[in-house]
N, CA, C and O atoms as a GROMACS GRO file, in nm:
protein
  568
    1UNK      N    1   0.561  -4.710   0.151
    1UNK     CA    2   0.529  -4.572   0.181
    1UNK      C    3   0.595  -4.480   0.079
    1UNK      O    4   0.690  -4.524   0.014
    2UNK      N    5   0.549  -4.346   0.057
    2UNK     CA    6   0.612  -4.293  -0.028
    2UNK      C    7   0.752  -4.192  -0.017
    2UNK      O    8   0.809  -4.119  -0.098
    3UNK      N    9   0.779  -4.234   0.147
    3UNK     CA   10   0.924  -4.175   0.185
    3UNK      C   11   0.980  -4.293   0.148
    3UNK      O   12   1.092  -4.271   0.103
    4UNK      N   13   0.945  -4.438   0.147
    4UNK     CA   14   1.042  -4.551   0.120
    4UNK      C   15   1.096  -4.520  -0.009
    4UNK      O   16   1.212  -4.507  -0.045
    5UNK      N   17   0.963  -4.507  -0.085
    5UNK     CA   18   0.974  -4.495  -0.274
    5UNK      C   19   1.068  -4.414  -0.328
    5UNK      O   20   1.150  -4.443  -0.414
    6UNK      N   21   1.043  -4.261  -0.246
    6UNK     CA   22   1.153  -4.162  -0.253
    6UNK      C   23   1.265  -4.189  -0.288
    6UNK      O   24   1.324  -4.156  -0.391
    7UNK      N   25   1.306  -4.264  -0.186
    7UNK     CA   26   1.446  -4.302  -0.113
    7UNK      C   27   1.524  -4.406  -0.211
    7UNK      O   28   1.638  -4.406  -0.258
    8UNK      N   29   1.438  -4.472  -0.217
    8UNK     CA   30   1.485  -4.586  -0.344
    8UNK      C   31   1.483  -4.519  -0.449
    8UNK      O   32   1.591  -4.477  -0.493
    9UNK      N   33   1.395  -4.498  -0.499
    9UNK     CA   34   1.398  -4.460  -0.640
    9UNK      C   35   1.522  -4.349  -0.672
    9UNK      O   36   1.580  -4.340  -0.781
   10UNK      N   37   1.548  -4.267  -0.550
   10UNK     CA   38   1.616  -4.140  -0.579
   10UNK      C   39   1.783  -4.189  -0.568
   10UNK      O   40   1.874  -4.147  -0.638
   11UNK      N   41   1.792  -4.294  -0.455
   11UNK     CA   42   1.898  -4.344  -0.433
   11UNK      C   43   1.941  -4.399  -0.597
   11UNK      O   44   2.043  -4.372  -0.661
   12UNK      N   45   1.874  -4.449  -0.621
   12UNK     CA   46   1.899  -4.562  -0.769
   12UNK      C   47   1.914  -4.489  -0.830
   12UNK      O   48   2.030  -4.447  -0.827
   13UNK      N   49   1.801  -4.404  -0.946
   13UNK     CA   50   1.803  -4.328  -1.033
   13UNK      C   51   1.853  -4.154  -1.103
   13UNK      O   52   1.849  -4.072  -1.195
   14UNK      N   53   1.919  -4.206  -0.914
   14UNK     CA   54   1.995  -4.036  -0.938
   14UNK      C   55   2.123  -4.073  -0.979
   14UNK      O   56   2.214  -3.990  -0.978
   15UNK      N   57   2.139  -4.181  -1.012
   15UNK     CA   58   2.276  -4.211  -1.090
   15UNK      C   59   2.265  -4.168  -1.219
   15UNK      O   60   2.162  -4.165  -1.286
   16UNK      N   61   2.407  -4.127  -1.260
   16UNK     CA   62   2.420  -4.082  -1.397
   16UNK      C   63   2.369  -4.196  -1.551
   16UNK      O   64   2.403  -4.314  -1.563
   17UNK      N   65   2.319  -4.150  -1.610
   17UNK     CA   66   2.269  -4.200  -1.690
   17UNK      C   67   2.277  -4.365  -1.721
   17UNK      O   68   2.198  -4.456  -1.695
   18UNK      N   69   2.414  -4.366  -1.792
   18UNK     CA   70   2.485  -4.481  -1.818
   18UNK      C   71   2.487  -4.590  -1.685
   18UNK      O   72   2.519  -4.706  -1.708
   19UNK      N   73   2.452  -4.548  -1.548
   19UNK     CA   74   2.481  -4.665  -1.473
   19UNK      C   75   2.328  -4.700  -1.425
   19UNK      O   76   2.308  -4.793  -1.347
   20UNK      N   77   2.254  -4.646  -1.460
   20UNK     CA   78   2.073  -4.700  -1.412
   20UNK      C   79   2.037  -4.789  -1.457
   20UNK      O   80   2.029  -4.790  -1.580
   21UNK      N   81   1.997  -4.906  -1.382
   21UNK     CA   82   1.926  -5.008  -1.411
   21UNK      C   83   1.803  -5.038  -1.380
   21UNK      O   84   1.760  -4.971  -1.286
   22UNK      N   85   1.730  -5.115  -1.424
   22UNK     CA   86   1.581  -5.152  -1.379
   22UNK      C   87   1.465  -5.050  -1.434
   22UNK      O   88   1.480  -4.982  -1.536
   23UNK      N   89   1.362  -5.051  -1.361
   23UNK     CA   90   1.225  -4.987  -1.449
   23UNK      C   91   1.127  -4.985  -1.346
   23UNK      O   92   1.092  -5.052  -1.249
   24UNK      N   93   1.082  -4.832  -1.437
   24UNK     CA   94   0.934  -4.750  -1.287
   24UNK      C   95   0.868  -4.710  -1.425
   24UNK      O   96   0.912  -4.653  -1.525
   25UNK      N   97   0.713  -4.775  -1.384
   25UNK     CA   98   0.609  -4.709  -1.490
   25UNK      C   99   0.490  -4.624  -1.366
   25UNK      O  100   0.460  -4.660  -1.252
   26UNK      N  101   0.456  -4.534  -1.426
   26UNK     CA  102   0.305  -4.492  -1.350
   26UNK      C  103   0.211  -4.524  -1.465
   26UNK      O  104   0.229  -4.582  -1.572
   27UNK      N  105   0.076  -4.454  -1.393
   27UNK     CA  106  -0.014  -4.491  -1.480
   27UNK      C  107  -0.095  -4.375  -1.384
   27UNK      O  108  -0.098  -4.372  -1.261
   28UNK      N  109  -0.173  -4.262  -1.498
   28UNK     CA  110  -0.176  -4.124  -1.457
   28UNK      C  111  -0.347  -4.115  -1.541
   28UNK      O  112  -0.374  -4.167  -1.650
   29UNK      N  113  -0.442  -4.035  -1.457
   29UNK     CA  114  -0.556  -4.021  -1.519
   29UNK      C  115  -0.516  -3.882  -1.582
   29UNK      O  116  -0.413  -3.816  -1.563
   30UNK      N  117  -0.648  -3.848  -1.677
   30UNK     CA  118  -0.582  -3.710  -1.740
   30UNK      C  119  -0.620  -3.594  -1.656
   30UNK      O  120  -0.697  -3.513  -1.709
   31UNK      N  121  -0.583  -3.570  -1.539
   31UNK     CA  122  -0.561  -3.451  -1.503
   31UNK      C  123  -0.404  -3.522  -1.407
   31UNK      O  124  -0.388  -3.478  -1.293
   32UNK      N  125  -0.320  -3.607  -1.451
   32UNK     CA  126  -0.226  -3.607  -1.423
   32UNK      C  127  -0.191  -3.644  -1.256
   32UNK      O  128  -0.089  -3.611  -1.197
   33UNK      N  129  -0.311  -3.727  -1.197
   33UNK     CA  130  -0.348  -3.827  -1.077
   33UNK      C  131  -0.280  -3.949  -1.122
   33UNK      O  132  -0.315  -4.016  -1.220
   34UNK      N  133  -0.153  -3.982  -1.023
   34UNK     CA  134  -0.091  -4.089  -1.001
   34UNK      C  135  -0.187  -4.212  -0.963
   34UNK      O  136  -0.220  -4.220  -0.845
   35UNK      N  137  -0.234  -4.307  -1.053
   35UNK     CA  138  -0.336  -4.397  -1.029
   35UNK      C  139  -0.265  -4.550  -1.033
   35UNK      O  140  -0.339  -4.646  -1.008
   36UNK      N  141  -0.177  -4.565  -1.051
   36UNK     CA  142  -0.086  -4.722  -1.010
   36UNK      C  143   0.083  -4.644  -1.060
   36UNK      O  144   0.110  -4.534  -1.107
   37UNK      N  145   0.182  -4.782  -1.016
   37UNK     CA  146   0.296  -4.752  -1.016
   37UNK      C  147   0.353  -4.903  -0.964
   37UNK      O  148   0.309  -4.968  -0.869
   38UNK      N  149   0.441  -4.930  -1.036
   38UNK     CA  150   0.517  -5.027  -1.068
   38UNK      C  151   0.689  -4.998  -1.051
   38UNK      O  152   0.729  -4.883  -1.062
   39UNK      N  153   0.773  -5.096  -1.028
   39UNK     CA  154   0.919  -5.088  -0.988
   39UNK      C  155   0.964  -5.173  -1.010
   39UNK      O  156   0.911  -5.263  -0.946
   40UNK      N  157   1.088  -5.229  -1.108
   40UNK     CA  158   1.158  -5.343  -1.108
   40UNK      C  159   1.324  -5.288  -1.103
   40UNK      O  160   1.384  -5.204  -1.171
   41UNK      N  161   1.357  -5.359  -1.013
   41UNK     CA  162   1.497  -5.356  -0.936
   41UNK      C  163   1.586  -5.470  -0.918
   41UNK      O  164   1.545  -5.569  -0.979
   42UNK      N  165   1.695  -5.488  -0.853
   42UNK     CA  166   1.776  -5.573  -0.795
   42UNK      C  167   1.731  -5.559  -0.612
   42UNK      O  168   1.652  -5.469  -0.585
   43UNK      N  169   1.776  -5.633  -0.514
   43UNK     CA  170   1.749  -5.624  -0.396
   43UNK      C  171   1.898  -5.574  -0.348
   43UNK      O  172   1.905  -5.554  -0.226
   44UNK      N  173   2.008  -5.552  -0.415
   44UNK     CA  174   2.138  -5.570  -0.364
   44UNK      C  175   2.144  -5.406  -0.286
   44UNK      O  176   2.243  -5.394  -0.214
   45UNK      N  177   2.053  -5.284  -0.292
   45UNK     CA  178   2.040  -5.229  -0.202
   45UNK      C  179   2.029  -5.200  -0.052
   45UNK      O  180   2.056  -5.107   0.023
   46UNK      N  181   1.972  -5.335  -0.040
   46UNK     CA  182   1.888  -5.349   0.093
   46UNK      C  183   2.007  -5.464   0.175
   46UNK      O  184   2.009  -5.460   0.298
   47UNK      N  185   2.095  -5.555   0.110
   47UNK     CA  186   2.182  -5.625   0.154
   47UNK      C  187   2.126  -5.772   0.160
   47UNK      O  188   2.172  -5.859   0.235
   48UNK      N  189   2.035  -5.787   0.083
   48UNK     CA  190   2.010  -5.902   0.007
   48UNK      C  191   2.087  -5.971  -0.114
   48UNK      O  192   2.132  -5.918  -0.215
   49UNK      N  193   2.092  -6.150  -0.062
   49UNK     CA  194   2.158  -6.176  -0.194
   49UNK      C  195   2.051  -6.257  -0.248
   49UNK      O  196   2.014  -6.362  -0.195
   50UNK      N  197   1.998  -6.208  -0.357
   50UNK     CA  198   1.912  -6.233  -0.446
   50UNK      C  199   1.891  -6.223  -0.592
   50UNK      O  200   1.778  -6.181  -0.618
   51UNK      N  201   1.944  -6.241  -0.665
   51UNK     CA  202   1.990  -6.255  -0.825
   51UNK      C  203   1.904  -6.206  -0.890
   51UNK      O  204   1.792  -6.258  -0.884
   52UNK      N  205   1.932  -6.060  -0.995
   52UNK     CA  206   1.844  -6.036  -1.109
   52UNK      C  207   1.793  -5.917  -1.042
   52UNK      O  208   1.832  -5.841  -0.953
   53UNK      N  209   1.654  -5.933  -1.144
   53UNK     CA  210   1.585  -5.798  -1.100
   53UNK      C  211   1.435  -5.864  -1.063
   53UNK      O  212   1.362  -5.935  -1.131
   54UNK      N  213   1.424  -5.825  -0.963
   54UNK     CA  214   1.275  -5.845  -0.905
   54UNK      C  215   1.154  -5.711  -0.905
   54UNK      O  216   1.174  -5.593  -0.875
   55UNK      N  217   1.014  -5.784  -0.954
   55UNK     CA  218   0.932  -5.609  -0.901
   55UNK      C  219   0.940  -5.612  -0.761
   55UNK      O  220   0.952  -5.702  -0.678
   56UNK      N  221   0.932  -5.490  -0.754
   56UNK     CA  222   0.955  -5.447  -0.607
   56UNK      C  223   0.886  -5.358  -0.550
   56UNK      O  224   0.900  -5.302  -0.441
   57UNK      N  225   0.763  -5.343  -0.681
   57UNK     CA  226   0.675  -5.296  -0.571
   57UNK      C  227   0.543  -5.267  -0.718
   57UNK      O  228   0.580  -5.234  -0.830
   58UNK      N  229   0.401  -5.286  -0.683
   58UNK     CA  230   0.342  -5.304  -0.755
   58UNK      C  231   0.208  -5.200  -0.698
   58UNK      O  232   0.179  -5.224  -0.581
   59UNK      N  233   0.162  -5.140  -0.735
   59UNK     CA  234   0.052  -5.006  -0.645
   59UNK      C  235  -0.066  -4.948  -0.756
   59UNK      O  236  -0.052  -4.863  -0.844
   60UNK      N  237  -0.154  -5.002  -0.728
   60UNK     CA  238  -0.316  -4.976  -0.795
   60UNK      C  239  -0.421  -4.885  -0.700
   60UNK      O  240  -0.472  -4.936  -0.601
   61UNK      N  241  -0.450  -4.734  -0.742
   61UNK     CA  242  -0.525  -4.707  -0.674
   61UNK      C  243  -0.704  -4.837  -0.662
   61UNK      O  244  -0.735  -4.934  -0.732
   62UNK      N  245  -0.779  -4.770  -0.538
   62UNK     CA  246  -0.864  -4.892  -0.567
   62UNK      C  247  -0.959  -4.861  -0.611
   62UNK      O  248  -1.054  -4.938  -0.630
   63UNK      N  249  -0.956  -4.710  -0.647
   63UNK     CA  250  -1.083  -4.674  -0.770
   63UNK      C  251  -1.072  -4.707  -0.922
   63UNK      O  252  -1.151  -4.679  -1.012
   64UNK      N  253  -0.906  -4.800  -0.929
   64UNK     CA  254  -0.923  -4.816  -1.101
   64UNK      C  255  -0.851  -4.965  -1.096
   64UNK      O  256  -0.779  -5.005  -1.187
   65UNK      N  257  -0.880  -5.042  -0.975
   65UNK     CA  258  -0.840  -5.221  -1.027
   65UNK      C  259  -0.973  -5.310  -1.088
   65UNK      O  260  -1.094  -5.300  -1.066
   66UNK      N  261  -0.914  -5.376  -1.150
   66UNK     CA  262  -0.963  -5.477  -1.207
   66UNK      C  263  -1.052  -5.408  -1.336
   66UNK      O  264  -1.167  -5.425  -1.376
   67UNK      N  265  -0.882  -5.277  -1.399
   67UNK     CA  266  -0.944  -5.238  -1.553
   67UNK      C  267  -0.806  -5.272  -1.605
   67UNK      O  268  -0.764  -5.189  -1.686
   68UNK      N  269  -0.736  -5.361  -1.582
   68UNK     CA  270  -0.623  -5.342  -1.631
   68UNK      C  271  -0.486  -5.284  -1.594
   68UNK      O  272  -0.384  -5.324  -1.651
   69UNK      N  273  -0.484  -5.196  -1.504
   69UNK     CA  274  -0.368  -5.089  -1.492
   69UNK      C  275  -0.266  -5.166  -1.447
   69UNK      O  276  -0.159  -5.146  -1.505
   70UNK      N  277  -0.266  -5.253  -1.356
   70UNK     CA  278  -0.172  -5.351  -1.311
   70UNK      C  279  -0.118  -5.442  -1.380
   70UNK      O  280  -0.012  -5.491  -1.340
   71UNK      N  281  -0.184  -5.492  -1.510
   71UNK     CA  282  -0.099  -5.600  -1.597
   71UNK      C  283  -0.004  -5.491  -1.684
   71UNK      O  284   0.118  -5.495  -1.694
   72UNK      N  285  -0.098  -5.392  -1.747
   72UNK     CA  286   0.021  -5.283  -1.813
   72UNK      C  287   0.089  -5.192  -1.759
   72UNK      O  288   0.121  -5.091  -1.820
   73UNK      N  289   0.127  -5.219  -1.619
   73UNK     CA  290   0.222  -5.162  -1.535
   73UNK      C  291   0.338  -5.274  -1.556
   73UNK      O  292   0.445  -5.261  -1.615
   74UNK      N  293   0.270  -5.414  -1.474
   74UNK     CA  294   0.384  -5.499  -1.513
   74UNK      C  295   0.444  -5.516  -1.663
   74UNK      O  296   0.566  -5.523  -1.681
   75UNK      N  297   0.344  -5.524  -1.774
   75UNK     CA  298   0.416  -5.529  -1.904
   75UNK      C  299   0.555  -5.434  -1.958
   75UNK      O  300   0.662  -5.449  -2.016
   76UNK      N  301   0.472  -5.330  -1.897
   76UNK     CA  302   0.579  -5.220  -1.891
   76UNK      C  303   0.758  -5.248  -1.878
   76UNK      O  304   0.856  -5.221  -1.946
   77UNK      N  305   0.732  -5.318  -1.751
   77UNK     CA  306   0.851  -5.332  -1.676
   77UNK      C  307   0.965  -5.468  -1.746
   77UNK      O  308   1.087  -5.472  -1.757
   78UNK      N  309   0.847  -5.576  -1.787
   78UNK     CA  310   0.911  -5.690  -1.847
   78UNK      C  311   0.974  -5.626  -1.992
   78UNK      O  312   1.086  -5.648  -2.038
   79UNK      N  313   0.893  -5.559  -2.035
   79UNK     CA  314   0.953  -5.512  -2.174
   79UNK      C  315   1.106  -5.431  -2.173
   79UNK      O  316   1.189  -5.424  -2.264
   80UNK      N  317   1.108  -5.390  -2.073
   80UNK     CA  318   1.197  -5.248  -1.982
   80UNK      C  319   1.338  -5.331  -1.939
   80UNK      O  320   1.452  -5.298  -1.971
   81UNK      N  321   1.302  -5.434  -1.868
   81UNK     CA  322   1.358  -5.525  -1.849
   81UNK      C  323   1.485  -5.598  -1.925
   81UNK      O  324   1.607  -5.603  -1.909
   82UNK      N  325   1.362  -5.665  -2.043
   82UNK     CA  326   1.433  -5.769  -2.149
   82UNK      C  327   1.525  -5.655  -2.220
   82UNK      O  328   1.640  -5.672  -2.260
   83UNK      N  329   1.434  -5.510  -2.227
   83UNK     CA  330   1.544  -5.396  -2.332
   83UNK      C  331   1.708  -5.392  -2.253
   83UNK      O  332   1.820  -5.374  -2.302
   84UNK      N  333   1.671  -5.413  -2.138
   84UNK     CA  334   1.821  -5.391  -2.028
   84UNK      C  335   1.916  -5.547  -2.095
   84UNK      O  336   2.039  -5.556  -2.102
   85UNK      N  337   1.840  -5.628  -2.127
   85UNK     CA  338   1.919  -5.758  -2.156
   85UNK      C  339   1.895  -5.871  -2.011
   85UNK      O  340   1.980  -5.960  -1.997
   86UNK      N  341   1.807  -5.864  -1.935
   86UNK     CA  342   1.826  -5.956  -1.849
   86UNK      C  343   1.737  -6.103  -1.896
   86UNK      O  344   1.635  -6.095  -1.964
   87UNK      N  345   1.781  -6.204  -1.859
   87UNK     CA  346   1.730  -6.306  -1.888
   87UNK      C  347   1.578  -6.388  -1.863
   87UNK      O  348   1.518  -6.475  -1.925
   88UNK      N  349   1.547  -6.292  -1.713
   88UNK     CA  350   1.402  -6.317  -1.643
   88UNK      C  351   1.356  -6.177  -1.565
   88UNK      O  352   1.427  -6.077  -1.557
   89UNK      N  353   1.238  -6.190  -1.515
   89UNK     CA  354   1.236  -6.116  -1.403
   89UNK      C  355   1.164  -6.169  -1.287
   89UNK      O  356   1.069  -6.237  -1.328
   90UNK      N  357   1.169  -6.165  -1.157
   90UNK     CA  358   1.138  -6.228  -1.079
   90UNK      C  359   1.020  -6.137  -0.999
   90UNK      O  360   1.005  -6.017  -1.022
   91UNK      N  361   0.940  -6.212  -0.903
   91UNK     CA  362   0.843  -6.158  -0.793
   91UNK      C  363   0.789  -6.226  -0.701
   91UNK      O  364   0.726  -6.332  -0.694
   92UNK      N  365   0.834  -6.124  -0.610
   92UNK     CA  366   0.787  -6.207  -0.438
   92UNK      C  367   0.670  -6.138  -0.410
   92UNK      O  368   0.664  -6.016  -0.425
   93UNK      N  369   0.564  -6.213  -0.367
   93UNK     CA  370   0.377  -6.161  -0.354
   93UNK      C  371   0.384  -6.276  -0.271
   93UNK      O  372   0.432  -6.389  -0.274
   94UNK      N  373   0.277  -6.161  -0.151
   94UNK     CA  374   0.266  -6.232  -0.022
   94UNK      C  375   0.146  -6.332  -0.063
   94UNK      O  376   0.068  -6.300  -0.154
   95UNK      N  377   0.137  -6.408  -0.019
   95UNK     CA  378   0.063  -6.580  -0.064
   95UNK      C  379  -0.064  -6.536  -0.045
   95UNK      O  380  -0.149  -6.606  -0.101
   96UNK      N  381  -0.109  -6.432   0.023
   96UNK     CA  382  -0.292  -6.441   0.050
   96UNK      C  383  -0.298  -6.300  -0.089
   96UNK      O  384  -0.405  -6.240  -0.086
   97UNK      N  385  -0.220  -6.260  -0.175
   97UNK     CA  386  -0.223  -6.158  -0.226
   97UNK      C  387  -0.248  -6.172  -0.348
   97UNK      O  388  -0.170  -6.130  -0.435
   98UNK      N  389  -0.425  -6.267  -0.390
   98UNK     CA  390  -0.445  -6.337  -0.436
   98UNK      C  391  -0.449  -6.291  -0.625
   98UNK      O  392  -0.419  -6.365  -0.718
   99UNK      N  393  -0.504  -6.120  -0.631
   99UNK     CA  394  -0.507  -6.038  -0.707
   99UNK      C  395  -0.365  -6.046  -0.786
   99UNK      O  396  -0.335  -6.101  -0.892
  100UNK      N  397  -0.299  -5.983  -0.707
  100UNK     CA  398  -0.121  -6.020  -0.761
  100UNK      C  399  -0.092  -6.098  -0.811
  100UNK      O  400  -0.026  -6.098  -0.915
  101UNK      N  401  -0.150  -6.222  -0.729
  101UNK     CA  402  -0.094  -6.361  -0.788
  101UNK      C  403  -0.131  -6.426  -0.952
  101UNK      O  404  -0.075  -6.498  -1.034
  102UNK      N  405  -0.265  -6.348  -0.943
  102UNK     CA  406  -0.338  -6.428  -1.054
  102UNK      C  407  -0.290  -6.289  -1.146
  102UNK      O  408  -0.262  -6.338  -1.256
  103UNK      N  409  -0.268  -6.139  -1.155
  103UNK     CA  410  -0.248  -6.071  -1.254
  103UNK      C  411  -0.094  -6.143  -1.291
  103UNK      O  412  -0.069  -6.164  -1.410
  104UNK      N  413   0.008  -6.179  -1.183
  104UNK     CA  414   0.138  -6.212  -1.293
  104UNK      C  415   0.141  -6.367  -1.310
  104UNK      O  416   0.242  -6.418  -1.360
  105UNK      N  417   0.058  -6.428  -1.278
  105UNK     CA  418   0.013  -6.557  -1.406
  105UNK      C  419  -0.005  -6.540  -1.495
  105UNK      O  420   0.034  -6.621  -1.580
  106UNK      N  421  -0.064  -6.442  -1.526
  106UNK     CA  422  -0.177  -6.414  -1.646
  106UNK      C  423  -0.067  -6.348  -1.749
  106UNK      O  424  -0.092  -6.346  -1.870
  107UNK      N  425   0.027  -6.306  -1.710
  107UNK     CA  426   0.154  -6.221  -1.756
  107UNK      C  427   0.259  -6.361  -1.809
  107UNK      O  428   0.368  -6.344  -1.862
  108UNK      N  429   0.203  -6.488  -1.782
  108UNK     CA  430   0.327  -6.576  -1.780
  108UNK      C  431   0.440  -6.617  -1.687
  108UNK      O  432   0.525  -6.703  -1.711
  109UNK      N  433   0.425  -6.527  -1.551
  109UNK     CA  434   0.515  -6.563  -1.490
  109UNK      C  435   0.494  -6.718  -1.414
  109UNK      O  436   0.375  -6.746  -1.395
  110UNK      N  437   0.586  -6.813  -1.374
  110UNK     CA  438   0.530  -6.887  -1.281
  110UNK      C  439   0.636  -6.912  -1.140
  110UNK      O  440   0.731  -6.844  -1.103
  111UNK      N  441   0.575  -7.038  -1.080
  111UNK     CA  442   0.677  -7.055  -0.997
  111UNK      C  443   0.814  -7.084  -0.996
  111UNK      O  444   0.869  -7.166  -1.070
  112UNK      N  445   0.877  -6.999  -0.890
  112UNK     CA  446   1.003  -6.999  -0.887
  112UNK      C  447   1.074  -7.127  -0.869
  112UNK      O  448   1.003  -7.201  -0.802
  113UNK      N  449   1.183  -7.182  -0.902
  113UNK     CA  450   1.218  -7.333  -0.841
  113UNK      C  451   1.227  -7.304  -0.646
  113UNK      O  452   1.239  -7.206  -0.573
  114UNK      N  453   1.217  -7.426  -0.631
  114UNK     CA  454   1.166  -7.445  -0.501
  114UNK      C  455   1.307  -7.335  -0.378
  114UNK      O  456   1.283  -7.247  -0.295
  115UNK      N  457   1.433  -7.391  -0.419
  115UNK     CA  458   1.573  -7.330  -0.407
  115UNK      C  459   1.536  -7.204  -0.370
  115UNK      O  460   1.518  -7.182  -0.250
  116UNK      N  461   1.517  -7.096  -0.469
  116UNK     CA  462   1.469  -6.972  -0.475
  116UNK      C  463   1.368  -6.990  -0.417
  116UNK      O  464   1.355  -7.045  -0.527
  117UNK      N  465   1.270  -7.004  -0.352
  117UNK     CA  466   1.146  -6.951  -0.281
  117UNK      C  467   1.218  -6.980  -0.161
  117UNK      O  468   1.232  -6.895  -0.073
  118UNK      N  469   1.255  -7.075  -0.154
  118UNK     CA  470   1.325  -7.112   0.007
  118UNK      C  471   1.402  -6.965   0.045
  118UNK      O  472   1.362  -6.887   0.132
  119UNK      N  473   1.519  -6.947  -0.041
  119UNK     CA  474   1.629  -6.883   0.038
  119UNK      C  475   1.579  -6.697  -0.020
  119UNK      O  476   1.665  -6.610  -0.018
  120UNK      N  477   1.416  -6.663  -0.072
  120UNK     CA  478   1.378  -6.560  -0.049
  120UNK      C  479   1.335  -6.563   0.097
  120UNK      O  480   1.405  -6.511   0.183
  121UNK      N  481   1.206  -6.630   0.127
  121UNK     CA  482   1.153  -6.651   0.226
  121UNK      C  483   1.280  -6.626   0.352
  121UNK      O  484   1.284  -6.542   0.442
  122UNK      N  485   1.358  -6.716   0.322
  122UNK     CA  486   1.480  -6.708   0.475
  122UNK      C  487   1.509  -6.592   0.466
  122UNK      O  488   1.458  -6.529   0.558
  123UNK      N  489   1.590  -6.504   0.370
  123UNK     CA  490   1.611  -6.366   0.356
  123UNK      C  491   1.528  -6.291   0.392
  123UNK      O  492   1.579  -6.193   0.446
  124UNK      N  493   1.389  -6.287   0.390
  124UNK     CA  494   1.311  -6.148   0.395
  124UNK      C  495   1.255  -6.233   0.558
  124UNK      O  496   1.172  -6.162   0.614
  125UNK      N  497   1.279  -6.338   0.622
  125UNK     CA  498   1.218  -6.360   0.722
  125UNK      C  499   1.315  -6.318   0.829
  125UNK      O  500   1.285  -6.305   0.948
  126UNK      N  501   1.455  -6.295   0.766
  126UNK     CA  502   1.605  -6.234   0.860
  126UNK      C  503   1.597  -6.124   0.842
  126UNK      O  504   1.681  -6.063   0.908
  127UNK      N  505   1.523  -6.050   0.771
  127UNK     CA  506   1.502  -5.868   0.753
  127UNK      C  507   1.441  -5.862   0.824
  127UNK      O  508   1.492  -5.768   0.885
  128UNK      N  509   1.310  -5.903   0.909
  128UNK     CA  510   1.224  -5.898   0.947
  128UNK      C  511   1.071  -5.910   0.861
  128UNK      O  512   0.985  -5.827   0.888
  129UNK      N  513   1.043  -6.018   0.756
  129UNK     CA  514   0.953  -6.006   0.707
  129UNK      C  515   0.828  -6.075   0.800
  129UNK      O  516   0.840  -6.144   0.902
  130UNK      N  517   0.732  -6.043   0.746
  130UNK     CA  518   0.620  -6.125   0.855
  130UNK      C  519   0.535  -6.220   0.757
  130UNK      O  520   0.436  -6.273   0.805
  131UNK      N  521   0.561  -6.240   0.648
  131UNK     CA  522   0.447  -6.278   0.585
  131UNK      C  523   0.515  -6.420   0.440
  131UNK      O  524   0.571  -6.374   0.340
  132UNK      N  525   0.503  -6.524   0.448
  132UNK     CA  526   0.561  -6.610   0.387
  132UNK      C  527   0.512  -6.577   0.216
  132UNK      O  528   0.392  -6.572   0.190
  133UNK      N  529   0.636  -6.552   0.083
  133UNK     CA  530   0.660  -6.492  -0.027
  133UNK      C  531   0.630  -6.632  -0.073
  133UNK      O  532   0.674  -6.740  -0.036
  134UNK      N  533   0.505  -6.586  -0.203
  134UNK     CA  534   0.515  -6.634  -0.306
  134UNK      C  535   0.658  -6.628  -0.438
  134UNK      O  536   0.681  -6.509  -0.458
  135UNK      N  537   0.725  -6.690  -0.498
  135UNK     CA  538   0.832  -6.671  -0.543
  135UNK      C  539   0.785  -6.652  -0.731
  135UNK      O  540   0.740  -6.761  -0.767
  136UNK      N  541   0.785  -6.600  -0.792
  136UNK     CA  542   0.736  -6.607  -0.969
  136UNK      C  543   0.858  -6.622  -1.018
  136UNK      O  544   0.955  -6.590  -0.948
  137UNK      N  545   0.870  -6.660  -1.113
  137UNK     CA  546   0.973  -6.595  -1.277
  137UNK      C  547   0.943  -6.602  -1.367
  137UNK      O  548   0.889  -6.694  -1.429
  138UNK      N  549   0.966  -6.523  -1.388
  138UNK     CA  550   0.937  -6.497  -1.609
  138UNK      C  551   1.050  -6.486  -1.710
  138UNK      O  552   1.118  -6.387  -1.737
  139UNK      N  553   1.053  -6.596  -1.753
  139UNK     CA  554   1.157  -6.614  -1.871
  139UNK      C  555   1.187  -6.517  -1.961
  139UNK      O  556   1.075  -6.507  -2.010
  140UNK      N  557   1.255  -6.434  -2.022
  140UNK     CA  558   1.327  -6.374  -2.118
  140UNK      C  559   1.337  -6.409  -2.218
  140UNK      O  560   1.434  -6.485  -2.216
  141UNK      N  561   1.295  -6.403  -2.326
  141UNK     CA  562   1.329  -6.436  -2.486
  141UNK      C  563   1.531  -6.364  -2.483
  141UNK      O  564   1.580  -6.258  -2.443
  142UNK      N  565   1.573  -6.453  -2.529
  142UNK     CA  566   1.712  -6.411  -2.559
  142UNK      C  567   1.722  -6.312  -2.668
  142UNK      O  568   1.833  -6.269  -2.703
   0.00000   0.00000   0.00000
């Protein structure tokens, strides 16, 4: 929702310069219509222990999917990412979320080792998640 987005984003990025981490792209038609939006974060907000930075949230209006906006949202973020120095980036996509799945293949990401999908799944199923997580990662050029 966009009181969640608020909240996060404002919580995070209202930090002073030097301590912000992670990456938010939009993607804006030209009269300046928010048409997708992308987020890569850590979970250590929420009281998750979950390593790195994961997207955390991926949003395509549905008058402009399947032109692209969603792989160069994610590119965005991996590039954003590796500039921060992290080694991968990770993503949890709910398993029937078939679109998702196949745009961050297509990006290179793959499956997570088995370890990590397990102890996402247990985590977001002790938050209250309802829906069993696909787990990705995408390697980092050093």
């Amino acid at each position: 929702s966009g009181t969640f987005l608020r909240r996060q984003l404002r919580d995070r990025w209202g930090l002073p310069q030097d301590r912000r981490v992670g990456a938010a792209a939009g993607a804006f038609d030209a009269q300046g219509h928010l048409l997708g939006f992308a987020w890569a974060d850590d979970y250590h907000q929420e009281g998750l222990s979950l390593d790195g930075f994961w997207v955390r949230s991926l949003v395509v209006s549905p008058k402009v999917r399947r032109m692209g906006v969603a792989t160069a949202l994610v590119r965005c973020l991996v590039e954003e990412i590796h500039r921060q120095g992290a080694d991968r980036l990770q993503a949890d996509i709910d398993e029937d979320n078939t679109a998702s799945l196949r745009t961050f293949t297509g990006l290179g990401f793959r499956p997570a080792p088995d370890a990590l999908t397990v102890a996402t799944n247990q985590q977001w199923d002790a938050a209250g998640g309802s829906k069993r997580l696909v787990v990705l990662v995408r390697p980092l050029p050093a």
